[in-house]
N, C-alpha and C positions, 0 to 999 in steps of 0.2 A: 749794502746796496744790492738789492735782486731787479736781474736782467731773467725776461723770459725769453726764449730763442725754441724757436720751430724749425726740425729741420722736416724737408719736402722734398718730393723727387718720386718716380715710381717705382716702382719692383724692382727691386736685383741692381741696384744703380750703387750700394754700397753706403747708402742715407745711416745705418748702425754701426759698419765698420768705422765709419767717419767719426761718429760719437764717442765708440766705445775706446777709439784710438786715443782719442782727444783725453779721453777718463783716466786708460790703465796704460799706456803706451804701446800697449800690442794691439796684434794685427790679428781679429777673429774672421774668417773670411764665409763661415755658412752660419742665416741664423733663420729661424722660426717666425711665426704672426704675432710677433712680439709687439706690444706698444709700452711704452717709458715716458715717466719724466725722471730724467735726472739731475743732480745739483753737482756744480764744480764751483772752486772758486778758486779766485786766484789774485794778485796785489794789482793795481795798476795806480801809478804815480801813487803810492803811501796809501792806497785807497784797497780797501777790500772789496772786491766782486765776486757775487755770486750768481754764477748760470744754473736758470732753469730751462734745461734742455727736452724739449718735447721728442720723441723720436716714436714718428709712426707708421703702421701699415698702408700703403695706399688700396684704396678700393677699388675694384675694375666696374662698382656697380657705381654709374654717375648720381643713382643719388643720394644715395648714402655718401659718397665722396665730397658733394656741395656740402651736404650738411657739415659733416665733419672737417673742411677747409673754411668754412665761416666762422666755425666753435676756433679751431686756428689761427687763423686773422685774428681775431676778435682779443685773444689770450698772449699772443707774444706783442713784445717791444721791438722785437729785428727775427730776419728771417736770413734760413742758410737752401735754399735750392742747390740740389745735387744731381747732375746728368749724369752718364756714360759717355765717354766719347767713341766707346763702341756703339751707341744708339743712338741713332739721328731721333728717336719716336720720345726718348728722355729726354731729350734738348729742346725738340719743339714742345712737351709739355711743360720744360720751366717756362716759358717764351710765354707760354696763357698763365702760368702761374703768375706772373710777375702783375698780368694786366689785373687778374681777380684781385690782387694783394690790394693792388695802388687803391680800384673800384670800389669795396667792400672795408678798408681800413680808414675810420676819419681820423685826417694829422691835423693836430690844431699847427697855425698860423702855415699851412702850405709845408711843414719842413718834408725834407727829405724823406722817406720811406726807406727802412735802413734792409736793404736787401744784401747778397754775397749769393752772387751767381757760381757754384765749382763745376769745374768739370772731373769727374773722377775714372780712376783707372789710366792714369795715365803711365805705366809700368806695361801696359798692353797696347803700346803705338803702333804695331803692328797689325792689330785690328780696327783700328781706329776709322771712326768713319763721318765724326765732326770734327775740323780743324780746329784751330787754338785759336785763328783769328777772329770765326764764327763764334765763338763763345766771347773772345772780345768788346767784339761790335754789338753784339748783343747786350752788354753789358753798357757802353759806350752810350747805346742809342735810348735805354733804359733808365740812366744814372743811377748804374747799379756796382759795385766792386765786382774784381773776378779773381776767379786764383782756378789752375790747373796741378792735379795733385793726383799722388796715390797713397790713399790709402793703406796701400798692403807695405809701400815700401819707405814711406816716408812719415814720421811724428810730426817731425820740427814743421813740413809744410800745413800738416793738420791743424796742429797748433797757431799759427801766423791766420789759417782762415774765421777762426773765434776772436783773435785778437784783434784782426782785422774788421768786424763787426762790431765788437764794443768800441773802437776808435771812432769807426762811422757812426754811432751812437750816440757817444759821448758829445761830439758834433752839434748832432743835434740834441741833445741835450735831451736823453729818451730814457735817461738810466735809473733817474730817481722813480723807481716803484713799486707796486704793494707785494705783501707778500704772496707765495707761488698759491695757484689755486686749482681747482680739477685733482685733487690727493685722492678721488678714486679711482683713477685710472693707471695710478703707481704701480707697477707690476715687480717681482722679486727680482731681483740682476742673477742671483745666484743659479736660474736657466742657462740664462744668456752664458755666464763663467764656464759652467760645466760643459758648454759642447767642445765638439773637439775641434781641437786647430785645423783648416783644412786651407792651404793655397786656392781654393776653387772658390770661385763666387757666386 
């Protein structure tokens, strides 16, 4: 069974560390204008699931950016939106992400729109400059799941935020579908591997 899953969020917000966690269980913290799809898979109830995880650059040019969040929409079954909670300017872009999602994606019979709002970097509350409750309500107000997480320091939370999407999925019953598409935009991982470990983001 292939689930497609986009993850979104802008610049430097940790949208790759999230993925690549999720993949190899380390924590890669600097990466490149890298764009990805990758496949994971993993059992749920006796059932094998396979993610195809979109993982991309955001554009600062609006429009090339539309373009490319429509080919998105268009291509996943559930979405993973990733903020900073050091960045009020990533939180309010999930906030329009969420509206283009609902606006631009048809769900047959009204279901759900299977979104996971994260906040990431939560290992840096120190700088932190959107609360936890603000990511809440936002989600709340949205009918969207949330999870607050890091990244650098935690798997098992990473992990819980993909599971927790195919649950809302399965929900709505969004899981049965074709197989992965866009295989020109695959890019090598073995980049991504080789840079070096750095704590910085």
């Amino acid at each position: 069974m292939d689930v497609n899953i986009v993850v979104m969020g802008t610049e430097s917000v940790g949208k790759s560390a999230l993925t690549v966690r999720l993949l190899t269980r380390r924590f890669i913290g600097e990466y490149g204008d890298i764009e990805s799809i990758y496949s994971h898979s993993f059992m749920v109830d006796g059932r094998e699931i396979t993610l195809n995880i979109w993982d991309s650059p955001y554009s600062e040019n609006s429009s090339v950016e539309t373009s490319m969040l429509e080919k998105k929409v268009q291509w996943a079954d559930g979405y993973i939106l990733v903020y900073s909670i050091c960045d009020r300017a990533s939180f309010n872009t999930v906030s329009r992400l969420i509206q283009t999602i609902k606006s631009t994606k048809d769900y047959l019979n009204a279901e759900k729109v299977p979104i996971v709002i994260v906040g990431n970097k939560r290992d840096l509350h120190h700088r932190r400059t959107v609360q936890s409750e603000e990511g809440r309500l936002l989600a709340l107000n949205t009918d969207c799941h949330f999870y607050e997480v890091s990244a650098a320091e935690n798997y098992h939370s990473v992990l819980m935020v993909f599971h927790g999407l195919v649950d809302r999925m399965k929900d709505g019953k969004l899981t049965a579908k074709r197989p992965l598409g866009f295989r020109g935009i695959v890019k090598s991982m073995s980049a991504v591997f080789a840079r070096r470990r750095t704590d910085s983001f």
